[in-house]
N, C-alpha and C positions, 0 to 999 in steps of 0.2 A: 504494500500500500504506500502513496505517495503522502510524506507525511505532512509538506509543504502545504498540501489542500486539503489534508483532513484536520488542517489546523483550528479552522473554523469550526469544527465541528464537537472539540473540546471545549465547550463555554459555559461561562458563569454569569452571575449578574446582581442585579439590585435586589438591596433590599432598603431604598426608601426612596425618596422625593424630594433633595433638594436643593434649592435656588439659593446664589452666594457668586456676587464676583472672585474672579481670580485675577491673578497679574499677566499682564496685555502680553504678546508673544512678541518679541524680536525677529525680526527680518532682516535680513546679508544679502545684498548683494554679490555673488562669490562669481558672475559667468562676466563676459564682455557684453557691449552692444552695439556688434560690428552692422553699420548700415541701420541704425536707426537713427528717425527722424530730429534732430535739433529743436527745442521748443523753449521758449522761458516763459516762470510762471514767476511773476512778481507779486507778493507779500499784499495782501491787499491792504487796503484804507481800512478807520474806524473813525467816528463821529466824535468819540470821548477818550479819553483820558485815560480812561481805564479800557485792558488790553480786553479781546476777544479770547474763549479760555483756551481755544484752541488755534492751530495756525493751519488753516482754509489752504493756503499758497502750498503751505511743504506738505501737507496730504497729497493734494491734485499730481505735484511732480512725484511724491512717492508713487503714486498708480500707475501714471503712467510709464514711471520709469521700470517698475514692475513686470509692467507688457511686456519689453522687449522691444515695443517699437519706436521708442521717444528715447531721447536722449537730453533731457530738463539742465537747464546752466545752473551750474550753482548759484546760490544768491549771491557771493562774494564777487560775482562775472559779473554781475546784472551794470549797465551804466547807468540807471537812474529807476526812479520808481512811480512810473506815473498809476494814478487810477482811475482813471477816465481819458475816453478817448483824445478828447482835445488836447490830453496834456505827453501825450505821443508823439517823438520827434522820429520819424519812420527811418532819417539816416541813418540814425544812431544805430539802432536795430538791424539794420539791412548790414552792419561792417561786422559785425558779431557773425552772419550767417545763420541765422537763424530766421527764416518764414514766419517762423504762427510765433504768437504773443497772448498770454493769457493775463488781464488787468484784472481787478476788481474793487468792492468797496463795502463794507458793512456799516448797517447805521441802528443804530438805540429802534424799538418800534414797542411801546412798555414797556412788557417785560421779557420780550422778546429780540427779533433783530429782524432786518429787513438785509438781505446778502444778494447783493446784484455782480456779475460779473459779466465779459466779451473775451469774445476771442478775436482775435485782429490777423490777419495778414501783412505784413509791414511793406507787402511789393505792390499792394493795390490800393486805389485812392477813393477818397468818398466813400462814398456808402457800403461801395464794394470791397472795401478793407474789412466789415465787421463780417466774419462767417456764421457767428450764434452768438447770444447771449440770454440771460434771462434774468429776470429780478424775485427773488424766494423770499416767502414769507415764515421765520424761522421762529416757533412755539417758545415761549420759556420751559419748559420740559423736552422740548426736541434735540436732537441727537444731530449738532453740528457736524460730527464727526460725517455722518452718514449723507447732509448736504453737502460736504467737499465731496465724496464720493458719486456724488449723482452728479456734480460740476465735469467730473472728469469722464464722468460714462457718456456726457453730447459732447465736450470735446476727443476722446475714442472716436463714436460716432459720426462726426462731421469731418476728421480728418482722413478716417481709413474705412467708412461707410457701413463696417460693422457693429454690431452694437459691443458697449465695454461691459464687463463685469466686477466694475469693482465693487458694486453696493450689491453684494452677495456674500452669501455667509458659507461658510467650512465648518461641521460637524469633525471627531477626532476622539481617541478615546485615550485616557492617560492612567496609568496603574503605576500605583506605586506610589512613594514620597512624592508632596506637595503641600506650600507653604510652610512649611516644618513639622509636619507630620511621617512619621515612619510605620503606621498601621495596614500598609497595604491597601491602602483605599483606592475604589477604581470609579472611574468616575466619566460621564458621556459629555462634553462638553462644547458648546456652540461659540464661534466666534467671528466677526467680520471677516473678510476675505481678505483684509491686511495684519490679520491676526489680532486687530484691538478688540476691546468689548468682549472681554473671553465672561463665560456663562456655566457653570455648569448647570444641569439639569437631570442627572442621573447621578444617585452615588450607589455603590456597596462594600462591600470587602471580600466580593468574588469577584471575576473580572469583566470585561461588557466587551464583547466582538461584534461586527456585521452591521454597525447603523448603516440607514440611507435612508436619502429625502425621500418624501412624495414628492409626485411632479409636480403638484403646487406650493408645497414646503412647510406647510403646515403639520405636518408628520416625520415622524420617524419609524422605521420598523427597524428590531434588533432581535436579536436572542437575548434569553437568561437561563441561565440557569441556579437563579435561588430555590428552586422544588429539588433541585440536586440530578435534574436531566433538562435536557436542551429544551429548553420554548421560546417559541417566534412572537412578540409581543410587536403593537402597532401603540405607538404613543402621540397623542395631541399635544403638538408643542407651547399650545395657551393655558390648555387649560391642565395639563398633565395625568387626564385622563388616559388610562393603557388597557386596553382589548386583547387577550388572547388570540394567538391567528392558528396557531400550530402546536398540539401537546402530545404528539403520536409517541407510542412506544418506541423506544429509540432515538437518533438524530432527528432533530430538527432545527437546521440551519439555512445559513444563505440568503436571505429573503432579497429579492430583487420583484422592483414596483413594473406594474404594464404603466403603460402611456398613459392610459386613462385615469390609473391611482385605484381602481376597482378590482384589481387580483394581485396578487402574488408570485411570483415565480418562487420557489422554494427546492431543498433538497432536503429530502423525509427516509429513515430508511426503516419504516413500518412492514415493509412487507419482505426487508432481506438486508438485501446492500444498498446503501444510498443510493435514489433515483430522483431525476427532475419530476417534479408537479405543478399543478398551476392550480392555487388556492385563490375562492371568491373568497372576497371580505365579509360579502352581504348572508351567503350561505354557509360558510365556513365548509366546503365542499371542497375536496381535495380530488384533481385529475390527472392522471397519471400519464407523463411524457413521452420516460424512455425506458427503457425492460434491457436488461445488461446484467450479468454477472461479475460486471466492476461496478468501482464508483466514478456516481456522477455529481457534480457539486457547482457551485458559483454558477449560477443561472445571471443572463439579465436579456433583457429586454431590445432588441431593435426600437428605434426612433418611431418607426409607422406601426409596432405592433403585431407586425407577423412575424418576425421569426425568434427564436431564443439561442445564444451563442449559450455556452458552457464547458466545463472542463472535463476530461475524463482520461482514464489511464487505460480504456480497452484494447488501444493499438500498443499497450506496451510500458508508455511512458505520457505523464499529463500533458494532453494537448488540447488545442479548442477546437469543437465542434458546431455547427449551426444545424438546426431543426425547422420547419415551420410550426407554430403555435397550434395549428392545428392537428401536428402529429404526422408521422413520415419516417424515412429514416434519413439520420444525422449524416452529415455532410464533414470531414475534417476537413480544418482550413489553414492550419499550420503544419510545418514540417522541419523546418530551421532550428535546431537544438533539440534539446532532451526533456526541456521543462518547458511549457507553455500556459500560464494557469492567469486567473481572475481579472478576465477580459471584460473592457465597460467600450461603450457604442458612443463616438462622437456625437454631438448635437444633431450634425447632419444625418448621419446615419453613412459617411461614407470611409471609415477609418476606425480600428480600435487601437486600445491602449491596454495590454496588462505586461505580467511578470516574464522574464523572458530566461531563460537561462541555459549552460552547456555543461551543468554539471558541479565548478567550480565557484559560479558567483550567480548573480542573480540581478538583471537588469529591467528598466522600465524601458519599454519599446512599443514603437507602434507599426501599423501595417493597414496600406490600404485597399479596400476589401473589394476595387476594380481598377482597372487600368495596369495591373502586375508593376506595381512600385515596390513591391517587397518586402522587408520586415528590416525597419531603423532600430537601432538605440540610440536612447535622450539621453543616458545616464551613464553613469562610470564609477557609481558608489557600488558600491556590495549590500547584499541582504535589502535587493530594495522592495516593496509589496505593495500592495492597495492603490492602485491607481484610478484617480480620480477628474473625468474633465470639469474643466471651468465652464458653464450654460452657454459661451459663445464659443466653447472648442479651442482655443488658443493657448490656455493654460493646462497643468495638467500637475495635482497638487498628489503625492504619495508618499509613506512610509519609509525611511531606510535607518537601522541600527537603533531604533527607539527612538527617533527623530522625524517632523518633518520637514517636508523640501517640495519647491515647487520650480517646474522647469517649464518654460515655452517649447509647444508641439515641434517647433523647428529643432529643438535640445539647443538653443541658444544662450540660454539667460537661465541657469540653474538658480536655484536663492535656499539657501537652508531659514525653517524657522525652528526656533528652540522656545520652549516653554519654561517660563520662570520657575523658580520653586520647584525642581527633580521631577524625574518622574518619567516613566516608561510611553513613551508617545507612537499612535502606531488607529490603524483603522482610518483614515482622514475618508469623508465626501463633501463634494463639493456640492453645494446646492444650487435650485432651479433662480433664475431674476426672479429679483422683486421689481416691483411696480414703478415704472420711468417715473420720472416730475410730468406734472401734467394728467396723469392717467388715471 
């Protein structure tokens, strides 16, 4: 048996419910960013006196600088700090090499603020210098943090026509010491997609494998095993209500959501050896995939819903397999090494991503699933796992050594993030967009 993929299948889990900031996660830039875009994001304005708590300017160029595709001047480059457009001297800008120019300006609005910003063009004149901006009206309870992030998802947008993910959250599971605790505590916990606003929301002192979003985000499903055998629970992330999905004799792992958030892919091994199934929510009705004398495991879901990729070791050694959802027989689609396990489906639905390996290490790679481009590695760490895309496909955040790290699809821009306070880091997803400005 491959022990790599029946690793999910040894789980533990909660035994309670609760809410508690933790400390915000650091991010390294450790990759280059050969052939990314030049951009300066100058520091914006304020009204009063007293500072804004946050700095709006050095989020935005974090994000972006993040992507891959931006290359942000340091503030210390910057030749002046205008905040409105009038107060833009285009030459200045234009000798630096740099095209786009992000200003802005925050002002007192009660007890609130009012956060306006533009992006400019420094090569073009009048009206046609400005390419977006927009004027935000920010709650005294609202999360500044999360308005830089939506500033920099229409600058993404309007520069490179796809949409940006930075106001998106990263799910992750940490065991072990944290904040100075050495109890073993394991803990599910939610955080920005720049690693701020870390959250927990699951604690125990067994361990928690296998989260992942619904496709609206509103959810979680994971295993536990606090009954002292594996079960698939579906958790509301509001309200912390948790539903039962899977308590079969034996395994019950994996859960992987359909598109529509209304079934389950799962791997159950009630009737023998681990097999794929495809559980309703609404019926708790369990249907039976694939029929094999091995195991089958790490289900997930095609983009449009028809087909299920998965892992199995029937040829031998884990590789990934596709199915159609409606039942057939499996399809292998990899061939290049000896391990091929816990593959997830681009946005598009035209490329995976999982664990790739020859025996001796273990990499994150991807492979796209027409036109025979092959099978990449992003990575060059060891022990890498759990690979996870960004909702626009560009990113791609995973596991390696009790750490994580997040690399761009091209393997350009690796970035390690470390989590404060110890502790054994590993399971990362990424989650679906939230909701544009505007919408």
């Amino acid at each position: 048996m491959f022990t790599r993929v029946l690793r999910p299948l040894c789980l533990f889990l909660l035994m309670g419910f609760v809410v508690f900031p933790v400390h915000a996660i650091n991010i390294d830039i450790n990759g280059g960013q050969e052939g990314a875009l030049p951009i300066a994001v100058v520091p914006f304005g304020f009204d009063s006196p007293v500072p804004v708590p946050v700095n709006l300017a050095g989020i935005i160029a974090s994000d972006l600088k993040r992507s891959g595709r931006f290359a942000p001047l340091a503030e210390h480059d910057l030749i002046s700090q205008p905040h409105t457009a009038a107060e833009v001297h285009v030459e200045d800008w234009r000798l630096l090499g740099t095209a786009n120019l992000v200003i802005g300006l925050v002002q007192r609005s009660g007890a609130g603020y009012i956060v306006q910003f533009e992006l400019l063009d420094v090569f073009k004149r009048g009206n046609d210098a400005r390419l977006t901006g927009l004027s935000i009206n920010v709650g005294p309870n609202e999360n500044l943090r999360r308005v830089a992030h939506k500033i920099a998802d229409l600058i993404y947008k309007q520069l490179t026509g796809d949409r940006g993910a930075f106001d998106t959250r990263i799910a992750y599971v940490v065991a072990g010491a944290r904040r100075g605790r050495h109890d073993n505590a394991h803990t599910l916990q939610v955080a920005d997609a720049d690693g701020y606003n870390p959250a927990s929301i699951l604690t125990s002192k067994e361990p928690i494998l296998s989260p992942i979003w619904s496709p609206e985000g509103a959810r979680l499903a994971y295993v536990s095993f606090e009954s002292r055998r594996p079960v698939i629970y579906v958790q509301d992330m509001l309200t912390g209500r948790r539903d039962i999905v899977a308590e079969y004799p034996g395994t019950n792992s994996a859960p992987a959501w359909s598109p529509d958030g209304r079934r389950l892919a799962v791997s159950l091994s009630k009737d023998g050896n681990p097999e794929i199934y495809i559980v309703d929510l609404e019926s708790h009705s369990a249907r039976r995939l694939t029929n094999t004398n091995n195991i089958n495991t790490e289900p997930t879901w095609s983009p449009d819903g028809s087909a299920i990729l998965f892992t199995s070791d029937r040829g031998g050694s884990p590789q990934l397999y596709r199915m159609p959802v409606g039942g057939g027989s499996p399809e292998r689609i990899t061939f290049e090494g000896s391990y091929n396990a816990g593959a997830k489906f681009s946005p598009d639905g035209r490329r995976i991503v999982f664990v790739h390996g020859n025996g001796a290490e273990n990499h994150i790679a991807v492979m796209e699933l027409s036109g025979g481009g092959g099978l990449r590695e992003l990575t060059h760490t060891n022990l890498d796992e759990s690979p996870s895309f960004a909702p626009n496909g560009t990113m791609i955040v995973y596991a390696s050594q009790g750490a994580l790290r997040v690399v761009s699809v091209d393997g350009r821009t690796p970035q390690s993030l470390e989590i404060q306070g110890g502790g054994d880091v590993r399971e990362p997803t990424w989650g679906p967009f939230n909701k544009q400005l505007g919408e």
